[in-house]
C-alpha positions in Angstrom: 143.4 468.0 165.9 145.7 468.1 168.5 148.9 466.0 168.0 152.3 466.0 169.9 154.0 468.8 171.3 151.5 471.8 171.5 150.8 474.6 173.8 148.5 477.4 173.6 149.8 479.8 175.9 150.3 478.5 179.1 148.0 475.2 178.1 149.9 471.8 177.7 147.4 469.0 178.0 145.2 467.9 174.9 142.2 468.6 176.9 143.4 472.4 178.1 144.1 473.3 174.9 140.9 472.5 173.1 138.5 473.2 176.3 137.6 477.1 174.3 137.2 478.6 170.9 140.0 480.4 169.3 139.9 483.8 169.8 141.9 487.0 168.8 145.0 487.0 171.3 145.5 483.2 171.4 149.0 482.0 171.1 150.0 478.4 169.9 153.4 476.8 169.6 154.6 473.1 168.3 157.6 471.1 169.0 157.1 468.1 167.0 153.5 468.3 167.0 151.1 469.9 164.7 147.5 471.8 165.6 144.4 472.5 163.9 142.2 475.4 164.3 138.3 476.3 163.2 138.7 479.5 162.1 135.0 479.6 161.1 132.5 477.3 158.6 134.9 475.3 156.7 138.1 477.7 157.1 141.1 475.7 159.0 144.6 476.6 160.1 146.9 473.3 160.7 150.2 474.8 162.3 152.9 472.4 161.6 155.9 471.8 163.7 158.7 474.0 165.2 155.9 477.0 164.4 154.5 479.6 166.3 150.9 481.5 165.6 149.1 484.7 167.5 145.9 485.3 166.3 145.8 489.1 165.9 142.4 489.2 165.4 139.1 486.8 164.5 135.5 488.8 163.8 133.0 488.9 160.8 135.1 491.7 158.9 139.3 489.9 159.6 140.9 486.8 160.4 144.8 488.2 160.6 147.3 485.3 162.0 151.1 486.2 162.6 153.1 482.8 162.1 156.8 481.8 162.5 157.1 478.6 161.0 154.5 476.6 158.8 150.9 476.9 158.7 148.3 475.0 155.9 145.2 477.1 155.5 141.6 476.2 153.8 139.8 479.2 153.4 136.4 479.2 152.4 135.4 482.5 150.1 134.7 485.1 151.8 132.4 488.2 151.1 134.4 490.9 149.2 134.7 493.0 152.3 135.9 490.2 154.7 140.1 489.9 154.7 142.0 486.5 156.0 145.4 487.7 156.3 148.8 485.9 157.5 151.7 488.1 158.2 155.5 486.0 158.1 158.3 488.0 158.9 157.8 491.4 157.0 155.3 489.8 154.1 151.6 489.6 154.1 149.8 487.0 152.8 145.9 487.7 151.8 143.5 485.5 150.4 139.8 485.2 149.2 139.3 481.2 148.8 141.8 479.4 148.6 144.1 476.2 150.0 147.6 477.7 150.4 150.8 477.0 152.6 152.9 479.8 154.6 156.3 478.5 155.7 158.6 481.4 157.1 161.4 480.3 158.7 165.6 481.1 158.9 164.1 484.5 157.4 163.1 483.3 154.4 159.2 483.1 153.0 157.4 480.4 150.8 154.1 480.6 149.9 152.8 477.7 147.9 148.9 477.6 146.7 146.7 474.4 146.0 143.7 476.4 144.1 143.0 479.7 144.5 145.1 482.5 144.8 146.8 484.4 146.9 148.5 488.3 147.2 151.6 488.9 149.0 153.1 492.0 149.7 155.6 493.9 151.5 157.6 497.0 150.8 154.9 498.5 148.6 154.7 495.4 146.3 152.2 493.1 145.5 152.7 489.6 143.6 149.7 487.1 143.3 150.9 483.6 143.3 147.6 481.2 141.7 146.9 477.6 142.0 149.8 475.3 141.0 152.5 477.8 141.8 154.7 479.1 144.7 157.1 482.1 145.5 160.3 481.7 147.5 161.8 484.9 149.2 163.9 486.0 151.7 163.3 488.8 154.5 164.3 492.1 153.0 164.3 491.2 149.5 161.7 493.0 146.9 159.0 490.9 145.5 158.9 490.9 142.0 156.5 488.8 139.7 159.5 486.2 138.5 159.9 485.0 141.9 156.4 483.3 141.4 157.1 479.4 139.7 154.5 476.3 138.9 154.7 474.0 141.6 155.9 470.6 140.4 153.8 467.1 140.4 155.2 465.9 143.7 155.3 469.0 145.7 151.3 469.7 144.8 150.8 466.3 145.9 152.5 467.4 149.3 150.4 470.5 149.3 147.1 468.6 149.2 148.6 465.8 151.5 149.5 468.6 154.4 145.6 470.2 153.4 143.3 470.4 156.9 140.4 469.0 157.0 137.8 471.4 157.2 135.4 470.2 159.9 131.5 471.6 160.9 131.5 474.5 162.8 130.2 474.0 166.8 129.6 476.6 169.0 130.3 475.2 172.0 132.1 472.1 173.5 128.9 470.3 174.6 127.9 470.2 171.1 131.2 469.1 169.6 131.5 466.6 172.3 127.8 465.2 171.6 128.1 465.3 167.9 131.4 463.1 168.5 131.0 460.7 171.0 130.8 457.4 170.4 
């Protein structure tokens, strides 16, 4: 999915931007667009707009994103030694299986989670935020586990609306361009 504004590092056009697999070093960008990346079977990162993403690395063992802005994930479970990380402003934000958000922006972090759960952590804390809830804090501030709150009716029904949709993993563009051609 490539809609709108988008780059990926010096990449403009639609077909420059998805002519290669994501791989560790990539940088993407939106205006008023939104993106969506493979990150492996049935794992998806949708960047939304006004966001920024590096992918710091992509292998077997870590997928570690750095985003500025608003990304939705769907993470597949992963083995127990595998991490899937996403690092906003000075917070980390790990996860096993999960559909969660990541908004950081104006220095301030929200992390809301559709099912799942999710740790983040910075200064030496750790707070897990599970499904139906979210955490709001600001750049500097210590996490602490009454900053985590249930998510009401309309903002999990935003969460699942913004969820990517986790597509079958090709190898190549030949393939994903035979398997989807009219």
């Amino acid at each position: 999915l490539i809609e709108g504004d988008v780059t990926r590092g010096a990449a403009v056009a639609p077909d420059e931007i998805g002519a290669r697999l994501v791989v560790a070093g990539d940088q993407l960008a939106t205006g008023d667009g939104r993106v969506a990346l493979q990150l492996g079977p049935a794992s998806t990162a949708t960047l939304g707009p006004r966001s920024r993403m590096v992918v710091q690395r992509l292998d077997a063992a870590m997928i570690a994103l750095t985003v500025d802005g608003r990304v939705d994930i769907e993470v597949t479970h992963r083995a127990p030694e595998q991490r899937f990380l996403v690092v906003a402003g000075g917070h980390t934000v790990e996860v096993r299986g999960t559909a969660f958000e990541v908004d950081h922006a104006g220095g301030v972090l929200a992390v809301a989670c559709e099912h799942g759960r999710v740790a983040v952590s910075a200064g030496g804390a750790t707070v897990e935020v599970g499904a139906g809830q979210g955490l709001t804090v600001a750049d500097g501030a210590p996490l602490a586990p009454d900053l985590v709150r249930a998510l009401d009716d309309a903002q999990l029904a935003a969460l699942a609306a913004a969820r990517p949709t986790a597509l079958g993993l090709w190898t190549d563009a030949a393939t994903m361009l035979r398997t989807t051609a009219p």
